[in-house]
C-alpha positions in Angstrom: -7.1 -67.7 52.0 -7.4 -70.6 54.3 -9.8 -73.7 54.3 -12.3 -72.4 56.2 -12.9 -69.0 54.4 -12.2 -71.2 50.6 -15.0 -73.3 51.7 -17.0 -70.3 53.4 -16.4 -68.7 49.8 -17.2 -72.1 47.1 -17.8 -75.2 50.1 -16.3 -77.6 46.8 -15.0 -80.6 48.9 -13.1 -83.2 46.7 -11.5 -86.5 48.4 -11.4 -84.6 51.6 -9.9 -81.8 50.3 -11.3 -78.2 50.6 -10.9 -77.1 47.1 -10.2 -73.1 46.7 -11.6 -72.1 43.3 -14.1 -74.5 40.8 -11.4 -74.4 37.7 -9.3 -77.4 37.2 -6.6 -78.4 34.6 -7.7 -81.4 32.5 -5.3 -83.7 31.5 -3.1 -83.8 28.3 -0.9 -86.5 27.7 2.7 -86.3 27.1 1.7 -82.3 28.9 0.1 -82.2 32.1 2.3 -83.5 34.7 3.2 -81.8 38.3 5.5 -79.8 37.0 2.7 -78.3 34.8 0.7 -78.0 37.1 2.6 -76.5 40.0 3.2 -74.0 37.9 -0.5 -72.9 37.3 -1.1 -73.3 41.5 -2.3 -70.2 41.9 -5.0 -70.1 40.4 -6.3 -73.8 40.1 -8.2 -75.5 42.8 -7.7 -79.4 41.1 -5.8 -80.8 38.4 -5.5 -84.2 36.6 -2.5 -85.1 35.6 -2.3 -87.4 32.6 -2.8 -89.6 30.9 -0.9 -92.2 32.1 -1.1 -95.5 30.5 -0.8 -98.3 33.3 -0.3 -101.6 31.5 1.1 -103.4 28.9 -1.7 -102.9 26.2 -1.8 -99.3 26.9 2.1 -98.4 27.2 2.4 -100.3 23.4 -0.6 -98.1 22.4 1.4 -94.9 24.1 4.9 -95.8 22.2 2.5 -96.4 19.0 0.7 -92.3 19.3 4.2 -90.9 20.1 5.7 -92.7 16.8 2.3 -91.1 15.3 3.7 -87.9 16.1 1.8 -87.3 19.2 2.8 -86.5 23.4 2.8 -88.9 25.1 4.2 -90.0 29.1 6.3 -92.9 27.8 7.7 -95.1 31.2 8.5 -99.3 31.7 7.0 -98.7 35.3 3.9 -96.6 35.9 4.4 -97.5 39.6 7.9 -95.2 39.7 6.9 -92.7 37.3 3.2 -92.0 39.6 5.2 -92.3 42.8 8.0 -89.3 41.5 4.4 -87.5 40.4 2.8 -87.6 43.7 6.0 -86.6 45.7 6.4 -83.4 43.5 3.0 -82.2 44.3 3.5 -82.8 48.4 2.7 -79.9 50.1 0.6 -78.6 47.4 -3.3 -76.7 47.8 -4.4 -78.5 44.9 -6.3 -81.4 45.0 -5.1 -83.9 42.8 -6.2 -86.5 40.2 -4.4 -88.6 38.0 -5.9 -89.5 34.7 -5.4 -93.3 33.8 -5.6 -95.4 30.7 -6.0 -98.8 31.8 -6.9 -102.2 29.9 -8.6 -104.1 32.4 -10.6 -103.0 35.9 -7.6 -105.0 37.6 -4.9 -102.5 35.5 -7.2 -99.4 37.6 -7.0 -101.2 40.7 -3.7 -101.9 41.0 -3.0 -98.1 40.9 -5.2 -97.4 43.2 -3.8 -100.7 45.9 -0.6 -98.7 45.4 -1.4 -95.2 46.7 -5.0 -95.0 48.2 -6.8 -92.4 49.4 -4.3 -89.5 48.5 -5.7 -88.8 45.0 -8.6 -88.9 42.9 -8.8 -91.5 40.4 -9.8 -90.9 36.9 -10.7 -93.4 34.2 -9.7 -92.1 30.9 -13.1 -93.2 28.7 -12.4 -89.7 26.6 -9.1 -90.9 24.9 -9.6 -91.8 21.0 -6.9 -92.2 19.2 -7.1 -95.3 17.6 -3.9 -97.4 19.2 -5.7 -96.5 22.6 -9.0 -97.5 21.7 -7.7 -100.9 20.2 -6.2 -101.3 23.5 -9.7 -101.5 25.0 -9.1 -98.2 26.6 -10.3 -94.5 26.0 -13.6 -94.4 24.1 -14.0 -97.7 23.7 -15.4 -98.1 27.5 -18.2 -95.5 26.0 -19.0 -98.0 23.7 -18.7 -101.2 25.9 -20.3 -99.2 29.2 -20.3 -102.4 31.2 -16.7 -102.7 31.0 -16.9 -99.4 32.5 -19.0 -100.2 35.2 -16.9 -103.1 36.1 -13.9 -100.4 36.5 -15.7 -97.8 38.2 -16.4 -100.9 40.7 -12.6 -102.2 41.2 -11.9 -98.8 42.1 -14.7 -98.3 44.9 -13.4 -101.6 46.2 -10.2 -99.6 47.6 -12.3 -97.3 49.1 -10.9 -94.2 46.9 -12.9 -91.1 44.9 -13.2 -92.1 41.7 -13.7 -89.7 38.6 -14.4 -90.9 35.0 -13.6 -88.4 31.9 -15.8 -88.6 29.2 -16.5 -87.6 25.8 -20.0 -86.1 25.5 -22.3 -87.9 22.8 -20.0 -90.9 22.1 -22.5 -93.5 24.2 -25.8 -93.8 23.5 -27.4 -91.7 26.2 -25.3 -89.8 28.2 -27.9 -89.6 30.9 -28.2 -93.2 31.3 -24.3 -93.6 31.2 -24.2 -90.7 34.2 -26.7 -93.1 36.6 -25.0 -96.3 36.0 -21.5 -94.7 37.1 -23.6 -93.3 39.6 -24.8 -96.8 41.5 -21.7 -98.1 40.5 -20.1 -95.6 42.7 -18.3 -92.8 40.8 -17.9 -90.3 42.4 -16.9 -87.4 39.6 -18.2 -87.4 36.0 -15.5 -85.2 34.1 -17.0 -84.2 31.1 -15.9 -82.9 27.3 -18.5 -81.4 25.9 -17.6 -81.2 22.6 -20.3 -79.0 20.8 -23.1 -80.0 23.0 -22.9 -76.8 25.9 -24.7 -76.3 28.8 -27.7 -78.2 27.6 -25.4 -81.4 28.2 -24.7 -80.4 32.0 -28.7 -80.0 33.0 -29.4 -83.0 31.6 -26.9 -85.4 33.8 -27.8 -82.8 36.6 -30.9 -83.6 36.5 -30.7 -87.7 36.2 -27.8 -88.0 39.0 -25.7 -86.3 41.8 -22.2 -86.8 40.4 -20.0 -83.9 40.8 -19.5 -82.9 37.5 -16.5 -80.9 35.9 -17.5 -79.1 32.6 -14.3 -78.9 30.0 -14.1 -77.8 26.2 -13.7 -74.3 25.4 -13.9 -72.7 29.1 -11.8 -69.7 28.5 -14.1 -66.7 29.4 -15.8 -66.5 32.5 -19.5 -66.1 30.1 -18.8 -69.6 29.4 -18.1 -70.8 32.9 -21.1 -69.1 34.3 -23.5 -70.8 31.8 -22.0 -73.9 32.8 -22.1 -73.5 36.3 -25.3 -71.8 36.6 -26.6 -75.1 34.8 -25.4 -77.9 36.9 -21.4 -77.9 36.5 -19.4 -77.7 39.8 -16.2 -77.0 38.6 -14.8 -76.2 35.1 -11.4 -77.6 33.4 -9.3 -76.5 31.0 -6.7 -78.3 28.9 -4.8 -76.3 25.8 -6.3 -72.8 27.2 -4.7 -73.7 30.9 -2.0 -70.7 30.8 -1.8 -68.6 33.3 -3.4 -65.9 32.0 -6.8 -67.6 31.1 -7.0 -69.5 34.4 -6.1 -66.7 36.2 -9.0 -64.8 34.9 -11.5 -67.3 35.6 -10.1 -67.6 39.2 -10.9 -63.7 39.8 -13.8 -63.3 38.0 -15.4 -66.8 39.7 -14.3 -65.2 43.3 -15.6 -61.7 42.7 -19.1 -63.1 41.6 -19.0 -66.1 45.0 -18.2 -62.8 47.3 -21.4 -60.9 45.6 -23.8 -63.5 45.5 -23.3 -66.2 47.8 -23.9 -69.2 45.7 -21.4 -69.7 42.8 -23.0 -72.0 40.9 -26.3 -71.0 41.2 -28.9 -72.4 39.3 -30.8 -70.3 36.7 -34.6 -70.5 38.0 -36.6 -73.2 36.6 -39.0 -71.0 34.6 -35.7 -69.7 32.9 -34.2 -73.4 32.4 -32.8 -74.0 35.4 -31.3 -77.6 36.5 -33.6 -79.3 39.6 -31.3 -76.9 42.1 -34.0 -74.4 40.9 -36.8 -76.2 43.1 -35.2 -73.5 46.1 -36.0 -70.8 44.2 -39.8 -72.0 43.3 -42.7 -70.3 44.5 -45.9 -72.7 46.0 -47.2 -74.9 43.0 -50.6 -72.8 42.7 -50.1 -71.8 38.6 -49.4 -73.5 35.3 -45.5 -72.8 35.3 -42.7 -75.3 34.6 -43.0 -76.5 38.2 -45.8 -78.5 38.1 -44.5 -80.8 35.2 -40.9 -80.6 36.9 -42.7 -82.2 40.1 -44.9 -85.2 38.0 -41.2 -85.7 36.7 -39.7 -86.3 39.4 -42.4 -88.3 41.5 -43.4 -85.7 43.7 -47.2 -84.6 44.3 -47.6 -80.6 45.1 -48.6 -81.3 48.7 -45.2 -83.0 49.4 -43.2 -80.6 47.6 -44.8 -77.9 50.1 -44.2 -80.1 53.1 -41.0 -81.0 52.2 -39.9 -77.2 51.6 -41.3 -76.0 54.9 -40.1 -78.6 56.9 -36.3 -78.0 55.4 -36.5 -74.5 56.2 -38.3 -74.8 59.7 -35.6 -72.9 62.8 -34.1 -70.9 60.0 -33.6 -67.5 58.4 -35.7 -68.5 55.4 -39.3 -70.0 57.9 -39.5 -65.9 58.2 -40.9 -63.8 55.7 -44.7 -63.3 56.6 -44.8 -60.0 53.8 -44.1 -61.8 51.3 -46.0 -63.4 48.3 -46.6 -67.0 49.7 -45.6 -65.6 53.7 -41.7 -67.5 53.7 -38.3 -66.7 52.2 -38.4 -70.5 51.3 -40.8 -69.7 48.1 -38.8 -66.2 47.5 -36.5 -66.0 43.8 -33.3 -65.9 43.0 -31.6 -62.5 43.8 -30.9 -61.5 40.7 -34.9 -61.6 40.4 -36.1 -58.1 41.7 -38.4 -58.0 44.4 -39.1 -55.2 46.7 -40.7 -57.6 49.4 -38.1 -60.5 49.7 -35.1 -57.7 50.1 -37.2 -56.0 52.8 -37.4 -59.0 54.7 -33.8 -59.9 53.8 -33.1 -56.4 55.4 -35.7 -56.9 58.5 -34.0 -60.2 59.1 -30.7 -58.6 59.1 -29.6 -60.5 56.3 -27.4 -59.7 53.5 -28.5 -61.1 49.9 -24.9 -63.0 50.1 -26.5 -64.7 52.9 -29.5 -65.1 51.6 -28.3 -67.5 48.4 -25.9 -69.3 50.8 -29.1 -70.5 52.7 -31.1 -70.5 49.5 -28.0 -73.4 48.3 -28.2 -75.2 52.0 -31.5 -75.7 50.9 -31.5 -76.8 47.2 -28.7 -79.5 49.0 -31.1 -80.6 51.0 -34.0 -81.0 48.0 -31.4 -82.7 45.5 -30.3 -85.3 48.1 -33.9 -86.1 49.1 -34.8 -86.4 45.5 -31.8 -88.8 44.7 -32.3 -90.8 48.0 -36.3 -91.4 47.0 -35.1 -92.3 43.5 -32.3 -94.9 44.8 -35.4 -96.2 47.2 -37.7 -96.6 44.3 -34.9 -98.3 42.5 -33.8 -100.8 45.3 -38.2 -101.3 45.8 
């Protein structure tokens, strides 16, 4: 497939790159390089290779895990060894990260004055083995978030895409931690969810608009699609990344995006659905989880209505005068049955894959509105 029908199929854009499926390969140190990776290219649509340690305090920690027993990218000069990693993966579909363990924001930066815009740029806040973590690196940025911050920040100053990998539960309140990479600029919240599961992903979801990669245990597609259908964009897989596995996950993900439109489509809201759901929501005339979803959020029910109809105004979805609330706009999900929505779908000459791809166009345009009134509020 080429860019324009990938994004016709997903529409995933990361660092300017149309990616072709929503699975990734995490990093693993001492593992994941490009060779690993180009390997798996068929059925990835981003990978993060990694970890590499990018200064003196983390290369001692590096030489101390492999003496532990442990992989590990051992180098004198991260410059050369990144440089030989990046020219393997020329030519490549897959859009590219590379997973860093760094000491200071200016260890982060340096990489990134180096090679710009031609990769994604992820802290590694997830590592913690103990060498690492004594190093200032890995989870001990979880536990000292402004240090961080202050990262996330030297990054953005060299104008690249910047990812942070996390471990779930390790800081204080996860959702907090996700809206202070937010304003710092992050761009990608990579996430290890340890036990937590999907309840994890509506939660950030909810509190910011960071692309957000789900990883621990994604090795059926049941698992994907809970992620997915509750905020995750992507999904990433580390020691279940053979071919096999991710393989699966690539055709199964395609088959349901060709059926339904919208890959990562939200459960509805009354089924605990992440705020994507609001497209899906019929006018705020009952006691249903809409109406405290709305006082959440700041919005009264007269706005919500306006803001709905004035999104979907000149399109498919202003149309629908036989149904419930007279537009497609309040119609369900179309999993949902309902005779009256398909017959307008039909009358319209819409298919139902069309339908959802309208139905996301306009959750896009709800979620940014919401997060640009929140960023207002804040800067107020």
């Amino acid at each position: 497939m080429n860019n324009n029908e990938n994004f016709r199929r997903f529409g995933i854009v990361l660092n300017d790159h149309v990616v072709r499926t929503p699975v990734a390969i995490s990093s693993m140190a001492g593992v994941v390089d490009a060779g690993y990776v180009l390997a798996r290219k068929a059925h990835i649509g981003a990978a993060f290779i990694g970890g590499y340690s990018v200064d003196e305090k983390t290369m001692e920690a590096s030489r101390e895990i492999a003496d532990q027993g442990r992989s590990e990218f051992l180098f004198d000069d991260p410059i050369t060894e990144l440089t030989s990693q990046l020219e393997r993966m020329e030519g490549s579909d897959v859009a590219l990260g590379i997973n860093l363990r760094g000491s200071s924001a200016g260890s982060f930066q340096a990489i990134a004055e180096e090679f710009g815009s031609q990769v994604i740029y992820e802290i590694d806040a997830h590592c913690r083995q103990e060498p690492m973590v004594k190093a200032e690196c890995g989870e001990y940025l979880l536990h000292h978030p402004g240090r961080l911050i202050e990262a996330v920040k030297a990054l953005k100053s060299e104008e690249v895409t910047v990812s942070v990998k996390i471990r779930a539960g390790v800081h204080a309140d996860d959702r907090k931690l996700a809206v202070d990479l937010w304003r710092a600029g992050a761009d990608v919240l990579h996430i290890d969810l340890m036990d937590l599961g999907y309840q994890k992903v509506r939660q950030i979801r909810n509190e910011s608009p960071l692309f957000i990669i789900a990883n621990n245990s994604m090795n059926s597609f049941e698992r994907m699609k809970d992620m997915l259908s509750h905020g995750a964009d992507m999904v990433s897989l580390a020691r279940k990344s053979d071919e096999r596995t991710l393989s699966g996950l690539d055709a199964a993900i395609s088959r349901y995006a060709e059926e339904h439109g919208w890959y990562n489509s939200p459960k509805q809201l009354c089924r605990g659905g992440d705020l994507r759901a609001l497209t899906f929501c019929c006018m705020p005339v009952k006691n249903c989880p809409l109406i405290p979803t709305l006082q959440k959020v700041g919005m009264t029910r007269e706005e919500y209505i306006a803001l709905k109809q004035n999104f979907v105004r000149d399109t498919p979805l202003e149309g629908g005068k036989q149904t419930c609330f007279g537009s497609l706009s309040w119609c369900c999900k179309d999993t949902s049955p309902c005779m009256f929505r398909d017959l307008t779908i039909r009358q319209l000459s819409l298919s139902s894959r069309e339908y959802m791809r309208l139905k996301r166009e306009l959750a896009g345009k709800l979620m940014e509105r919401l997060f640009d009134d929140r960023k207002r509020q804040e800067a107020g």
